[in-house]
C-alpha positions in Angstrom: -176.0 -62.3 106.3 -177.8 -64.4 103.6 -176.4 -64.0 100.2 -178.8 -62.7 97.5 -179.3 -61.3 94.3 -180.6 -57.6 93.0 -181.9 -57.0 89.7 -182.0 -52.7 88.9 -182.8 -50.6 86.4 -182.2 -46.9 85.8 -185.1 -44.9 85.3 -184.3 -43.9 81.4 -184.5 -48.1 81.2 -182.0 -47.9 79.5 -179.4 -50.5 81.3 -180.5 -53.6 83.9 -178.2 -54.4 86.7 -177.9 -57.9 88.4 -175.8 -57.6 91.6 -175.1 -60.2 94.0 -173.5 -61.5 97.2 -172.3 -65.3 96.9 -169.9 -65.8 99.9 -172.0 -67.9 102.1 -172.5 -70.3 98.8 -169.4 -70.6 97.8 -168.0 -71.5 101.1 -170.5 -74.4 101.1 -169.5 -75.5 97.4 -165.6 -74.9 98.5 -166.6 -77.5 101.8 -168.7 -79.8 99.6 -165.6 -80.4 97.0 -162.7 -79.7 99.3 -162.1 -76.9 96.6 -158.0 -75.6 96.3 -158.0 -71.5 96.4 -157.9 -71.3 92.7 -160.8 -73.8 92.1 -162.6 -72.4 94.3 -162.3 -68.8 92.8 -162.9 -70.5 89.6 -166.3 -71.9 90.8 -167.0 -69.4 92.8 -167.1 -67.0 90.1 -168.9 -69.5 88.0 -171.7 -70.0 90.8 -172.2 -66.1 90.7 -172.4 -65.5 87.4 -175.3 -67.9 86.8 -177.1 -66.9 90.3 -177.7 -63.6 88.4 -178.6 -65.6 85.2 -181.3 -67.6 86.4 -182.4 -64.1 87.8 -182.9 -63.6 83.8 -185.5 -66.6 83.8 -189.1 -66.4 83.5 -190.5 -69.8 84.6 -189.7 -71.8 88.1 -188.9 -74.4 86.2 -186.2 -72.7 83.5 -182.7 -73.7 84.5 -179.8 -72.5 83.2 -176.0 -73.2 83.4 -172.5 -72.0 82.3 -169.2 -74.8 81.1 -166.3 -73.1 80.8 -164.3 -75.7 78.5 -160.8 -74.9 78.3 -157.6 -76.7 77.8 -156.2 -75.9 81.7 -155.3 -78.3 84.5 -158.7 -77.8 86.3 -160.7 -79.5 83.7 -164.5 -78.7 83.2 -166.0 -76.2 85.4 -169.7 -76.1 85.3 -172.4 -74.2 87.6 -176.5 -74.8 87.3 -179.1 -72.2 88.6 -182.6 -72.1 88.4 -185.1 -68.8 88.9 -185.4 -69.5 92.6 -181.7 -68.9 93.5 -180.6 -72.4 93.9 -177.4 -72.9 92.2 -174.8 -75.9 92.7 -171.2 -76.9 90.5 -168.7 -78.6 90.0 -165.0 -78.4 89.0 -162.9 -81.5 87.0 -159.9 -81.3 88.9 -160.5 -79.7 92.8 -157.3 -79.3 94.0 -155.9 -78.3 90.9 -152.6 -75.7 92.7 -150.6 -73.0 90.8 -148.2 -70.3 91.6 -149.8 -66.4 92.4 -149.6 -64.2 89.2 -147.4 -61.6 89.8 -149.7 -59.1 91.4 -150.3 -61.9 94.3 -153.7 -62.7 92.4 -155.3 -66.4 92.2 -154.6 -67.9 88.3 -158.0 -68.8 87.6 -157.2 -68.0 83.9 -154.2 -70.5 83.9 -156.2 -73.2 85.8 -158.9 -72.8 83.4 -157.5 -71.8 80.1 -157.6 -69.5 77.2 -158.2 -72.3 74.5 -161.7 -73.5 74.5 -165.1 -72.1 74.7 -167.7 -71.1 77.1 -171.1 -72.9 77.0 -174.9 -71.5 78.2 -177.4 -74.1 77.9 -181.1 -72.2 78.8 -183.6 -75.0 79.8 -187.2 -73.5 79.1 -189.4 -76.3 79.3 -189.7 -76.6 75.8 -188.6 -79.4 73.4 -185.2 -78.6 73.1 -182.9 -75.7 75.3 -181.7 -72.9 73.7 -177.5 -73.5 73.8 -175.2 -70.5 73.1 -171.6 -70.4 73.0 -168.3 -68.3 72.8 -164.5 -68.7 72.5 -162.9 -68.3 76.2 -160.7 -64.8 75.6 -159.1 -65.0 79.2 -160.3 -68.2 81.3 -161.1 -65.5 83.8 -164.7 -66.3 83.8 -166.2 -62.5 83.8 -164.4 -61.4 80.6 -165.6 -65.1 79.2 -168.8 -64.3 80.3 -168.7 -60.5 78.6 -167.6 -61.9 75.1 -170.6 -64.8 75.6 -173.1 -62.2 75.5 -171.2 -59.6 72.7 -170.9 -62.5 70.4 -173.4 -65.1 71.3 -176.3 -62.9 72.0 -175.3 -59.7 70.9 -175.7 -58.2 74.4 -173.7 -55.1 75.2 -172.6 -56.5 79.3 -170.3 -55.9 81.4 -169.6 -58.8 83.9 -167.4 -58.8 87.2 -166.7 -61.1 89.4 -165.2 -61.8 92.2 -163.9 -64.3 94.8 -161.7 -63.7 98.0 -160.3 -66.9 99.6 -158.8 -66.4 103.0 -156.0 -68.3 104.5 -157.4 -70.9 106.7 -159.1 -71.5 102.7 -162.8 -70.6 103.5 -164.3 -68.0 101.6 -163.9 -64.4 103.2 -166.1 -62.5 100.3 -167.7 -63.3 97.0 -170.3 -61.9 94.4 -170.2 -60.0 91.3 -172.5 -57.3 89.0 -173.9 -57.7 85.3 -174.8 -54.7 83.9 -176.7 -55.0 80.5 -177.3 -52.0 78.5 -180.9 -51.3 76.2 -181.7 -50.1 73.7 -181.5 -46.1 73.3 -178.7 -45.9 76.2 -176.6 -42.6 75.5 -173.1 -42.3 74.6 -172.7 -40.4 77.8 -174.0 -42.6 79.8 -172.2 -45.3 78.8 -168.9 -43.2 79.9 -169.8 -42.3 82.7 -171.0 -46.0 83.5 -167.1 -47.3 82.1 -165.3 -44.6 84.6 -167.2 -45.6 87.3 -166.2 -49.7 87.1 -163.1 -48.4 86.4 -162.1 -46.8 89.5 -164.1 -49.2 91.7 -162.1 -51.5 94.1 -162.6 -55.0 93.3 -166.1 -56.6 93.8 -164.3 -58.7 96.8 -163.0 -56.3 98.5 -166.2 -54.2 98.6 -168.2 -57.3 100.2 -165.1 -58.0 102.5 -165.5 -54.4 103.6 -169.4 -55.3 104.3 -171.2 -54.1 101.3 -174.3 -55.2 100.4 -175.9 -55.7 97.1 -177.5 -52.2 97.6 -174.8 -50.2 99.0 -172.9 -51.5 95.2 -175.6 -50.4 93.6 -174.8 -46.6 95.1 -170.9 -47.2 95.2 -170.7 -48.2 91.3 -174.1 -46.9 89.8 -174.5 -44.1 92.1 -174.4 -41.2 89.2 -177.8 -42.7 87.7 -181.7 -42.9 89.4 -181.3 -47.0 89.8 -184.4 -48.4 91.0 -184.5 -52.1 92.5 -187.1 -54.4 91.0 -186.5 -57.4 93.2 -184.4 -59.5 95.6 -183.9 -63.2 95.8 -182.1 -65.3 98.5 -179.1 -67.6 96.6 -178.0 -70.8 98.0 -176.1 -73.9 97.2 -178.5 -76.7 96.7 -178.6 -80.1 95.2 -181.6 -82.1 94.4 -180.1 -85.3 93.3 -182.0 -88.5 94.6 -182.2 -92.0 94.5 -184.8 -91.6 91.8 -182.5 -89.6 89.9 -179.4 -92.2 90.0 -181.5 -94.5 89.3 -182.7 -93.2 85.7 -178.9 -92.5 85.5 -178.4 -96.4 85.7 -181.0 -97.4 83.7 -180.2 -95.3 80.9 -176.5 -97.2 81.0 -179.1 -100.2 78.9 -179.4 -104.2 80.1 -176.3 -104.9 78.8 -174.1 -102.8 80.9 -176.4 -103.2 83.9 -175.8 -107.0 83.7 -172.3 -106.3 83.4 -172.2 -104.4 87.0 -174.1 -107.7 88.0 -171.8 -109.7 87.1 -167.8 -108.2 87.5 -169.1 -106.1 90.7 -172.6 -107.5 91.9 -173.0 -103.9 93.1 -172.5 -100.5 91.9 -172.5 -96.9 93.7 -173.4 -93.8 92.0 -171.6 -90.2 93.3 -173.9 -86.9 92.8 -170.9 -84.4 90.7 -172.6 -81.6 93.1 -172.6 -82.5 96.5 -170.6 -85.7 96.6 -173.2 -87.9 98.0 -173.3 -91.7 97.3 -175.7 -93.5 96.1 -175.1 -97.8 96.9 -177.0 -100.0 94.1 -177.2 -103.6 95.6 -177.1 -106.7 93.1 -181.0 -107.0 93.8 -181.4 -103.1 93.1 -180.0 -103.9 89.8 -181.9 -106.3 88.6 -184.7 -104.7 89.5 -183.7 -101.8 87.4 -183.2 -104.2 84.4 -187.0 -105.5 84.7 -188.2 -102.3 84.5 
């Protein structure tokens, strides 16, 4: 099954709901970076949250991406989407390894961190992007995520997220929900909507189980009249080029170009989202120095 995103709304229009399925994606980004079971729930989660984001987007151009920042062994993690559901990531430190917690859980909050703050960056086409950001309160990426949009865009949500690695270390389930309440939502409502998340097995284990994106929809939201607006295929994709490395080089200047020329008489650029190479030859260079 293809892993895609739902976006919802009840009919009072009173809260949107993003859902989505991400197992198929992860296990290519997990492949791609030869991920460790706690990166890999760490990017995984990342990778979800901003396939529902760039759900949020207008334009087929808007991008829009997520650093978590904080002072844990894994480094920076960092996830890109755009509106069409392509997403890709990275982690600093892939095989970063630490013990269970005690309830047998990945540590995605000790690989990450608690010190250090989550970063949005919303790329509209327009002269400068819109950049929000938040303390991290757990390094657990979904309650980051939560306190992102309470404090950085006052937006009541409620974020979960969810990655299940298996033990050969593919990835045996992954997605998550948003659920962002409007304007006029009742008190009651907003109860019921808290009980219900409450009592609702992990995210993970509901996609293990076989749940789609529309059968969580009726499992968690099933008390109010949710109607789906649309559905969009995710996927892991990169778009890096020669092109693209190439403006990468060039903006290094003449001097450090001539540099490369010099010491190395080559150079070779490595995409941070898929890994490939890029070789640079010493007449590549100086090419790049004319220009």
């Amino acid at each position: 099954m293809k892993d895609y995103v739902i976006r919802a709304i009840d009919e009072k229009k009173t809260m949107r709901v993003f859902v989505a399925t991400t197992t198929n994606t992860v296990n290519e980004a997990t492949k791609i970076h030869s991920l460790s079971p706690v990166a890999a729930a760490a990017l995984g989660r990342t990778l979800t949250a901003v396939s529902m984001m760039g759900q949020m987007m207008k334009g087929q151009k808007d991008t829009i991406s997520m650093q978590l920042l904080g002072d844990g062994p894994i480094g920076n993690v960092f996830a890109i989407s755009n509106s069409l559901g392509e997403v890709k990531g990275y982690v600093g430190n892939p095989l970063v390894d630490l013990p269970l917690k005690h309830d047998n859980k990945l540590d995605v909050g000790g690989a990450v961190g608690k010190n250090g703050r989550i970063v949005v960056i919303k790329d509209l086409g327009l002269k400068d992007p819109y950049v929000g950001q938040a303390n991290l309160v757990s390094g657990e990426v979904a309650e980051d995520l939560a306190n992102y949009y309470l404090y950085s865009e006052q937006q009541p949500s409620a974020v979960n997220l969810g990655v299940l690695v298996d033990t050969d270390l593919s990835i045996k389930a992954s997605g998550g929900y948003i659920v962002q309440l409007l304007p006029d939502v009742l008190e009651e409502d907003i109860d019921v909507l808290e009980n219900n998340i409450r009592n609702a097995e992990p995210i993970s284990s509901l996609i293990d189980k076989g749940y789609t994106p529309e059968d969580i929809i009726k499992e968690i939201f099933g008390d109010f009249k949710m109607e789906i607006l649309e559905k969009s295929e995710v996927l892991y994709k990169c778009d890096c080029s020669r092109d693209k490395m190439e403006e990468a080089l060039i903006s290094l200047g003449k001097e450090e170009l001539t540099k490369l020329i010099e010491e190395d008489g080559k150079a070779e650029v490595v995409c941070h989202f898929c890994n490939k190479k890029h070789q640079f030859s010493k007449e590549d260079l100086k090419s790049l120095i004319r220009c």
